[in-house]
N, C-alpha and C positions, 0 to 999 in steps of 0.2 A: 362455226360462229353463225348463228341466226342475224341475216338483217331485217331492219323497220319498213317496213313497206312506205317509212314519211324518210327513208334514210336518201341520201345525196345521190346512192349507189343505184336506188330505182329512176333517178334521170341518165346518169349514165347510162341503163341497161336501154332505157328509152332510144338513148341518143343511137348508142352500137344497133339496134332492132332494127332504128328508122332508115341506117344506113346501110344496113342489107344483113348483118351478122345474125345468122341465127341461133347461135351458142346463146346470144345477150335474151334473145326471146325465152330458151329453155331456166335459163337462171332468173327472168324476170318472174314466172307463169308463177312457181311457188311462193313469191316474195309476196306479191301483189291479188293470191287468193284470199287472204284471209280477209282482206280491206272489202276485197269484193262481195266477202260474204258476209260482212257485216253490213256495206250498201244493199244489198238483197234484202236483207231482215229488215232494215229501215223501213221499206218500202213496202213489202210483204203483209210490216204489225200495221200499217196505213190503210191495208185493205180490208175489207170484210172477213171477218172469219169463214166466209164458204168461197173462201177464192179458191182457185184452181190451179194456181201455180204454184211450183214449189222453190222453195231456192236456190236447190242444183239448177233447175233448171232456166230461172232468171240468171244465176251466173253464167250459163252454159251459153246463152246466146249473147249476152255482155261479151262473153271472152271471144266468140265468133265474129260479134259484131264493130271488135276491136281490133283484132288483129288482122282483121280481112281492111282497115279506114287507111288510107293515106293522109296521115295526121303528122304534121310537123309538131314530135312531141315539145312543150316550151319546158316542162318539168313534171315532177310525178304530182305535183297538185290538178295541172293539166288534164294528166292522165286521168285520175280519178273523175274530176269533174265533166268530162265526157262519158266515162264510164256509167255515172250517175244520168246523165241524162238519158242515155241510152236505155238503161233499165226504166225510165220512166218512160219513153216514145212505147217502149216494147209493152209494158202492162196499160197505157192508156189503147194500142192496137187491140189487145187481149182485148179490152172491158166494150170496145167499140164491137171485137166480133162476138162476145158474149150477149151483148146488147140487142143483134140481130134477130130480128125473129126469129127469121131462118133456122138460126142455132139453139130457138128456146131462148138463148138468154135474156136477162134481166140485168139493171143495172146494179153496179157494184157501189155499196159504201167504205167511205172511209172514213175518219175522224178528222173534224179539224180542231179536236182541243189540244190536242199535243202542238199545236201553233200558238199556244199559250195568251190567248186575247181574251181571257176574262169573264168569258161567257159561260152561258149553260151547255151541258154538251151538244151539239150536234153533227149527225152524219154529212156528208156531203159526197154528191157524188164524183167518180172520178174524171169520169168525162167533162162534169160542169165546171171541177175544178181547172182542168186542162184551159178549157171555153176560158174562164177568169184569167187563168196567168197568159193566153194568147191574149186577150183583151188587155191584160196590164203592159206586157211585153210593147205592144203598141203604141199607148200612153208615155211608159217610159222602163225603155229598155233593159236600164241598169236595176230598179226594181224588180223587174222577172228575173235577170241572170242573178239577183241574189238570193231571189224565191227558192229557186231552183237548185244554187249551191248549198246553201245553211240547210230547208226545208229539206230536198229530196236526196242533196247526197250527204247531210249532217254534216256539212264542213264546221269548221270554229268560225266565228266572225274574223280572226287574225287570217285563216286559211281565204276564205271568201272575199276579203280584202286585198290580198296579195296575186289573186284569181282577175280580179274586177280593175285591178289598179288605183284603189283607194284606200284613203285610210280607214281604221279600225270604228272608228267614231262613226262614222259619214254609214259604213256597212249596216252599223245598228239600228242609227238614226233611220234608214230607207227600209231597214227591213220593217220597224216599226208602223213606216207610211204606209207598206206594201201589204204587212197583217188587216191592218186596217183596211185599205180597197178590197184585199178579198172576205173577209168578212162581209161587207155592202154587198157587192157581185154573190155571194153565195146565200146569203140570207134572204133576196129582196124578195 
């Protein structure tokens, strides 16, 4: 029997993991690939077409950079949404050492119309968007942690609410606020 990587059974394996079982780790790893690789693609179609990472390989160090965290798991929504973040520190380092002369690189775009704000299209960079959500994060905290949930790891607004500890309404409402500051920040 196949379970859901959103089933009950991936906090349990959470729980058994955190407390030292490593059978719960071996039974977790496949449950919780596929979620992974769809958080990879998220974040991947976000980037330029001449990125340089692939999505084994954003998984690859997601899964490194998880299972090596002393993370008191609270549930698999949790899980993922560190997960998510994690893939995003790791491709904003990439685009930071991409960026470097040193390395030749140039900066990377991505899209901010799939943030659905009405505009005409444009690129934006990943780094400046970083720069914006550190700048909003500042301003006000629960507007980046839902930037971060909804935008970078596709959570649902139900999922990012029960993350955040608010309700469904109030999520929408602030992601609204939040589209809007980074639109200003990126546009100006």
């Amino acid at each position: 029997m196949e379970v859901s990587p959103f089933s009950s059974e991936v906090t349990q394996y959470l729980s058994d993991w955190r407390q030292g079982n490593k059978d719960a780790l071996d039974k977790l790893v496949p449950i919780v690939q596929s979620e992974l690789k769809l958080l990879a693609r998220r974040y991947l179609r976000r980037e330029s077409i001449s990125v340089s990472i692939q999505t084994t390989e954003l998984i690859n160090e997601a899964y490194l950079r998880l299972i090596n965290r002393e993370t008191d798991w609270q549930n698999r929504i949790h899980f993922f949404a560190v997960a998510a973040k994690i893939m995003r520190n790791f491709l904003i380092d990439h685009a930071r050492k991409t960026k470097n002369a040193k390395h030749g690189g140039a900066f990377r775009d991505i899209s901010i119309e799939r943030m659905q704000l009405g505009i005409p299209q444009k690129n934006v960079d990943l780094i400046k968007l970083d720069e914006a959500l550190k700048l909003l994060e500042e301003i006000n905290e629960r507007r980046s942690r839902i930037v971060e949930l909804k935008f970078f790891g596709g959570l649902t607004s139900a999922e990012t609410a029960e993350i955040v500890g608010v309700s469904e309404i109030t999520v929408k409402r602030e992601w609204l606020k939040a589209k809007a500051f980074l639109y200003t920040e990126l546009s100006g």
